[in-house]
C-alpha positions in Angstrom: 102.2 114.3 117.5 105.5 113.8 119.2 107.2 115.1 116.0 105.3 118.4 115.9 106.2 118.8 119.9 110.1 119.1 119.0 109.3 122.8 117.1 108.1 123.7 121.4 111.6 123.8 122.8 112.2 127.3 122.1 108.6 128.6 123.2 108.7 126.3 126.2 112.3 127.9 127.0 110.9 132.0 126.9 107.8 130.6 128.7 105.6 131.7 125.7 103.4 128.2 125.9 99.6 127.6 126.4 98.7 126.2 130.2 97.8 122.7 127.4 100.5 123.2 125.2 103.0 123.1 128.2 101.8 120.2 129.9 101.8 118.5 126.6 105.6 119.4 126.2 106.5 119.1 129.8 105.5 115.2 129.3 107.4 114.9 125.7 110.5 116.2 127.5 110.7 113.2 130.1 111.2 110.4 126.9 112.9 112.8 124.7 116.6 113.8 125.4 117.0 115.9 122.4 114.5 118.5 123.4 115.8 118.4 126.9 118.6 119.6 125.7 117.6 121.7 123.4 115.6 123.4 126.1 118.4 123.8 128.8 120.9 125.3 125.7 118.1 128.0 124.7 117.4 128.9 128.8 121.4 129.5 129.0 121.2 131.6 125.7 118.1 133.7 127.1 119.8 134.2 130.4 122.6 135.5 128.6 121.2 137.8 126.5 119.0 139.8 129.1 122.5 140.0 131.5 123.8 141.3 127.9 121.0 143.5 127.0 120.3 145.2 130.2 121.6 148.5 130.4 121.8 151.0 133.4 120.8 155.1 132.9 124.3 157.1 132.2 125.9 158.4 134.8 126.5 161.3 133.3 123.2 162.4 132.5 122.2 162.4 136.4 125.3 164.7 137.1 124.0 167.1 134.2 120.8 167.4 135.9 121.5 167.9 139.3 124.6 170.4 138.0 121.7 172.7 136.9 119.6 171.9 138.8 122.1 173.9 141.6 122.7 176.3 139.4 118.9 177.5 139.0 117.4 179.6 141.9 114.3 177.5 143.5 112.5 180.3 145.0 112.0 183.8 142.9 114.5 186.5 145.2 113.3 188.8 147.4 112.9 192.6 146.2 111.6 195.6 147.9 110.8 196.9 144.5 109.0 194.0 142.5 109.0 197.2 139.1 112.6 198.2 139.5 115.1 197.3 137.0 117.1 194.9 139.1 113.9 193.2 140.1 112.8 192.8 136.4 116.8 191.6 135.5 116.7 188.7 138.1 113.1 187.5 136.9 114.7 187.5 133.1 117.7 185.4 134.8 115.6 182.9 136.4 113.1 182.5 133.4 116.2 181.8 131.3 117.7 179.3 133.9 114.5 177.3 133.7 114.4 177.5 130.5 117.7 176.1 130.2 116.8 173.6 132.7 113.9 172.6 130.5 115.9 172.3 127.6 117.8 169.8 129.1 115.9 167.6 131.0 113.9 167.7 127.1 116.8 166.7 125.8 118.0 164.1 128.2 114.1 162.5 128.3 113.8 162.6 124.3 117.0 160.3 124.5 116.1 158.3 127.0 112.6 157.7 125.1 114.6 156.5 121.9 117.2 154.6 123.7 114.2 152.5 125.5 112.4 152.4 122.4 115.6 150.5 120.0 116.2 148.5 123.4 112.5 147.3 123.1 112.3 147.0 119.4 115.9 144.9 120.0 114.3 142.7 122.7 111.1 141.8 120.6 113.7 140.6 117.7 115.5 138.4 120.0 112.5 137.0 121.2 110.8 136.2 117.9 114.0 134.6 116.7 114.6 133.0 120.0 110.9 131.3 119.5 111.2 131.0 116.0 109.7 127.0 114.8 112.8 127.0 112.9 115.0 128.5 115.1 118.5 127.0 115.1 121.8 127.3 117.9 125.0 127.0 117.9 127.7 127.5 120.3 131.5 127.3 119.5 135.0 128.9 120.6 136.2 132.0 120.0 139.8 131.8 118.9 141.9 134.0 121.3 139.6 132.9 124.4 135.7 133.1 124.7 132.5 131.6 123.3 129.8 132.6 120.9 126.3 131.6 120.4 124.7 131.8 117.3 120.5 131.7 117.2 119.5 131.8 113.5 115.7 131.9 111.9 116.3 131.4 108.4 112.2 131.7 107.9 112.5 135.4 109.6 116.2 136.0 107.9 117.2 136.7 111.4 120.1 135.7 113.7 120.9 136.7 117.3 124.7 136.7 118.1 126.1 136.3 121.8 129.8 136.2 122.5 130.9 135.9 126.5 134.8 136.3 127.6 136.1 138.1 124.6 139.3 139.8 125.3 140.0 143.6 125.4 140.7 145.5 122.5 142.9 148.4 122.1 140.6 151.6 121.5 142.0 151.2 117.1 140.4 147.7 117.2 136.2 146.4 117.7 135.3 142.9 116.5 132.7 142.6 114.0 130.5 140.2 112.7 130.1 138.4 108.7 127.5 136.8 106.5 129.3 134.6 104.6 128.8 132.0 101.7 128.5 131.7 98.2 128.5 135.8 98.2 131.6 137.6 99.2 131.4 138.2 103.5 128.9 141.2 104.2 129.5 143.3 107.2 126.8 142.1 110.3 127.8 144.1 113.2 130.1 144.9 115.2 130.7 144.6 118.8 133.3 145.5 121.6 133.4 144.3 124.8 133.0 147.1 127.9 135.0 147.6 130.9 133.6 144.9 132.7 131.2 142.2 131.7 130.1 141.0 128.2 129.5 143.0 124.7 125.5 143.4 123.9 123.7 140.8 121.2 123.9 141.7 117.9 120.7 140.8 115.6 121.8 140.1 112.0 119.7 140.6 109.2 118.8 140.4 105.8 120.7 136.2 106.5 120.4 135.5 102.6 121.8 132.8 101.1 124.5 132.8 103.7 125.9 129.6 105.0 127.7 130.6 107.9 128.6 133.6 110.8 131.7 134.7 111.1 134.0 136.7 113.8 137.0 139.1 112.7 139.4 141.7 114.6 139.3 145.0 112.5 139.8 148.8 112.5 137.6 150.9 115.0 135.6 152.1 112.4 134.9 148.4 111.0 135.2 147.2 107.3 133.1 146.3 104.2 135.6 143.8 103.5 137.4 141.2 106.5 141.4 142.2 106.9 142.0 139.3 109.4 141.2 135.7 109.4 138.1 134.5 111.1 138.8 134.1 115.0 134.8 132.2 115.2 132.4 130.8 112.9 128.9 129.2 113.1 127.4 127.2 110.4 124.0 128.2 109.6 121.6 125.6 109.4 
């Protein structure tokens, strides 16, 4: 029984237990150090990736908005003549302003729609790999400064990748992300840190018969191919 409560850390650590199933595991973790571990490593991980994964609404779009939204008339003018010409002209006008306004806020909603839906279908990836029975972490150095965290399913193909403190790059350089093994390296991602805080997690897929995860410097655009050493790697269980 004890052996079959070691696949729990990860479920315990995202909360995802029974009421039984937790109590059970709660009482495993007081004679076993290995899951205690395990269990304060995944928590950090998790932590990380919702500060990483939360995203704020773009400035820019409220400024849009509220530019045309000064721009439209709120209350149809005032006309002594509602048939004449010039009272027909400004109801065009303002039918055309809300129509623009419309057109927008369409525009700006449909976006916002898709953004939250890849930022949910993201978030339910992480999660199943985070809970994943086989799941699998790993935590190393970055080579010019940082740390990386590596959470790999090899039953879902999956692996969640985490890098804190990564140095600027210039605006002709991102960072991006290999499969690598008996295969030639195949692209995974790639990531670049923002202004202030930490890059996003990247999901990798499609994990293979790859043996390890590894961290290069190249062109904006990225590569099929790495043209720089390896500045991380994370063996893959």
């Amino acid at each position: 029984m004890s052996e079959n409560l070691h696949t729990l850390a990860a479920a315990y650590a995202l909360d995802s237990l029974t009421e039984v199933e937790r109590r059970r595991f709660e009482t495993h973790l007081t004679d076993c150090d290995t899951c205690a571990d395990e269990v304060r490593g995944m928590r950090e991980t998790v932590t990380r990736l919702a500060t990483a994964a939360a995203q704020d609404p773009p400035e820019a779009l409220r400024g849009r908005v509220l530019a045309q939204i000064a721009r439209t008339r709120q209350v149809p003018p005032r006309v002594a003549r509602p048939g004449s010409v010039r009272a027909r002209r400004l109801g065009w006008i303002l039918s055309a302003a809300c129509l623009v306004l419309a057109a927008v806020l369409g525009v700006a909603t449909l976006r916002a729609v898709h953004t939250k839906e890849h930022v949910d279908a993201l978030n339910r990836d992480i999660a199943a790999v985070m809970a994943a029975p086989d799941a699998h972490r790993v935590t190393g150095k970055v080579g010019p400064g940082g740390t990386g965290t590596v959470v790999a399913s090899r039953s879902l193909g999956k692996a969640v990748v985490v890098m804190s403190g990564l140095p600027p790059l210039s605006s002709a350089k991102t960072y991006e992300l290999w499969l690598m093994g008996p295969r030639p390296p195949r692209p995974a991602g790639t990531m670049r840190p923002p202004a202030t805080g930490d890059p996003g997690p990247v999901l990798a897929t499609g994990l293979g018969d790859a043996t390890q995860i590894g961290l290069t410097v190249e062109p904006a655009a990225g590569s099929q191919r790495p043209t720089s050493p390896p500045i991380f790697t994370a063996t893959l269980s």
